[in-house]
N, C-alpha and C positions, 0 to 999 in steps of 0.2 A: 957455535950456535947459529941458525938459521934465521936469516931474516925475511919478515914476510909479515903482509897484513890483507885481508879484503875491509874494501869502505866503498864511499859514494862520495861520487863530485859533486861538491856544493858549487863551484862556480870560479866566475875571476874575478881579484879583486887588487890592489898594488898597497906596498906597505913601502918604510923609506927606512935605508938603511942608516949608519950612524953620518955619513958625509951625506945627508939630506935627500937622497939621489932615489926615485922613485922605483921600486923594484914591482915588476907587473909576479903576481902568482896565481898559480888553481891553487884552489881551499877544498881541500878530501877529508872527510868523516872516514875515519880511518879506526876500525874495531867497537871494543874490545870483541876478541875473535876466541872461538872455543879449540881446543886440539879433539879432533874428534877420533878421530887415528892416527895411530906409528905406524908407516910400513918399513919393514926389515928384511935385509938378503937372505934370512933361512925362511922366512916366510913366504915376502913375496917377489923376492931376488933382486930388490932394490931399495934405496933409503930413501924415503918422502915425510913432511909433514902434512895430514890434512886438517883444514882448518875450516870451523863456521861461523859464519856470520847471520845478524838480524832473526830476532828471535820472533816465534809466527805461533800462529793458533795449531793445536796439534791436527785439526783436523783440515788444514791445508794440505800436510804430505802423507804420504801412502805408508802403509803400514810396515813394512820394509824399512822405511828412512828413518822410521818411529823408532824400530827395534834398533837401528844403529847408534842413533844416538842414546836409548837409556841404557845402553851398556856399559855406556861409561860416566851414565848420570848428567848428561848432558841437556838441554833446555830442545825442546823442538826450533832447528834452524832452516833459514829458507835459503842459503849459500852454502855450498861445500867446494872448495878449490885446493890443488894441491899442490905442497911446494917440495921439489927435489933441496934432499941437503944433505952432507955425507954425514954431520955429526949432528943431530937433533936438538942435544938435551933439553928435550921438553916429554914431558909425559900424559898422556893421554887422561883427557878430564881436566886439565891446565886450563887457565885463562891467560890470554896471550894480550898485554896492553902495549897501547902505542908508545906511551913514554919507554917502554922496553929495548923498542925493539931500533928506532929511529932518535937524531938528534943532530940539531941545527950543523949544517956545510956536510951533511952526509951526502950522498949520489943516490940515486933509485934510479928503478925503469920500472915506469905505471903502463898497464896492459887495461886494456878496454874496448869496446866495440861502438867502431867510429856511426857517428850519423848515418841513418840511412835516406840517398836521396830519390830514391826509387829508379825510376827508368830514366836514362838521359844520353842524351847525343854526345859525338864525337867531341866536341866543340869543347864542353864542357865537362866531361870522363875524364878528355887525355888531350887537351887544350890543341886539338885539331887547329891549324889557321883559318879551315875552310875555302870558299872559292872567291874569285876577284868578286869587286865590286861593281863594275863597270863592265864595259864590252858585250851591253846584252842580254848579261845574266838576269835573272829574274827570280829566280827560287834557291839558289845552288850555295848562296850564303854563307851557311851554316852546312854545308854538306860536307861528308867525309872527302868525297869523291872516289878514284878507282881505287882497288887495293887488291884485286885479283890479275892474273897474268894470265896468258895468251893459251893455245892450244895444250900447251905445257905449263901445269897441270891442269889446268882447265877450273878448277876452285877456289876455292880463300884455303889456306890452312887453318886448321885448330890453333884456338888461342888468341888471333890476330886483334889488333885494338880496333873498337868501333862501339855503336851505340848499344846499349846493357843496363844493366843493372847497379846500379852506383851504392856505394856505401854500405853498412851494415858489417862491418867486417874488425875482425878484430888486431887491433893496433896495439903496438908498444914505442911510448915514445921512452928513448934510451935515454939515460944518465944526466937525469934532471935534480938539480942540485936543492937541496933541502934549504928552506929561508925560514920556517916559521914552525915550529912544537909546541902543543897545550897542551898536556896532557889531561887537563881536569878538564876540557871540551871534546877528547879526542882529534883536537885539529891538528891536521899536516897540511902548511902549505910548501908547495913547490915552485922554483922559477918557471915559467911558460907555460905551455899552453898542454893537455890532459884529453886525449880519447874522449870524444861520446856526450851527450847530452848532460844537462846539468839531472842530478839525481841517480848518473848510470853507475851501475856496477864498474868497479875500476881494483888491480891487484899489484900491491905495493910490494918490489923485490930489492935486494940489494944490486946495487950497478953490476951487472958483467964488464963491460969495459971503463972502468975508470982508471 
């Protein structure tokens, strides 16, 4: 069976384990999740679950998302994510709870989209050391400095690290060990620290490398 949840980061907060010992955790709202679709190899030549989350006014989404979901009698939802799984057993119109699916010293990897810090320098991107302090300088501080080469090629290459566009992108933090299950609150906490602002969109898999 496929393990998989969408929720929302409530935030950080520490619980202590049985030798007194402070354990720091993210706390994720984690479901209950709808199965909206089976995809299947003779259909669509591979095996996924997809799943919804947070239930919305119907006339937030378009007519299209409407038909999908009362196909299978399902509530109009404002998340659809998809989870690859070779044996599913879940069937479409399911409700998928967290107590299900997770359970305390499991492993995950929570997927989310990190802070965005808008535009930012070298310094702070890609922890540039920047230029001396002394000897005259006067602006160069925080500068990249050269990163172009001479006659040959004459340009920066594609790609090269420098001042951009920082954050907004999506993360997975790998094989974070499970510390805390409710299921009558829907709470999953996890050790460390969880992609993205408090309240972001986050997607709960079972570990690949454990």
């Amino acid at each position: 069976m496929f393990k998989g949840l969408i929720g929302k980061k409530i935030g950080m907060t520490q619980i202590f384990d049985e030798n007194g010992a402070a354990v720091p955790v993210t706390l994720i709202e984690a479901g209950p999740c709808y199965v909206t679709q089976v995809r299947t190899p003779d259909k669509d030549g591979y095996t996924a679950v997809q799943l919804g989350y947070e239930e919305v006014k119907p006339k937030r989404l378009s007519g299209g998302e409407l038909g999908h979901l009362k196909r299978n009698n399902v509530p109009p939802l404002r998340f659809l994510r998809e989870f690859r799984s070779k044996d599913p057993q879940v069937q479409e119109g399911d409700t998928v709870q967290l107590a299900e699916m997770f359970s305390v010293d499991d492993h995950v990897d929570i997927v989310g989209t990190s802070k965005g810090r808008g535009f930012q320098g070298g310094v702070k991107r890609y922890h540039f050391r920047g230029g001396p302090k002394t000897h005259g300088q006067s602006d160069r501080l925080r500068a990249p400095g050269s990163r172009g080469s001479g006659t040959t090629p004459g340009r920066v290459f594609k790609g090269a690290r420098g001042p951009g566009h920082m954050g907004d992108d999506r993360v997975t933090s790998q094989n974070l060990k499970v510390a805390l299950v409710d299921g009558e609150r829907n709470l999953i906490g996890v050790r460390g620290a969880v992609p993205g602002p408090r309240g972001g969109l986050v997607i709960l898999k079972e570990a690949r490398k454990q």
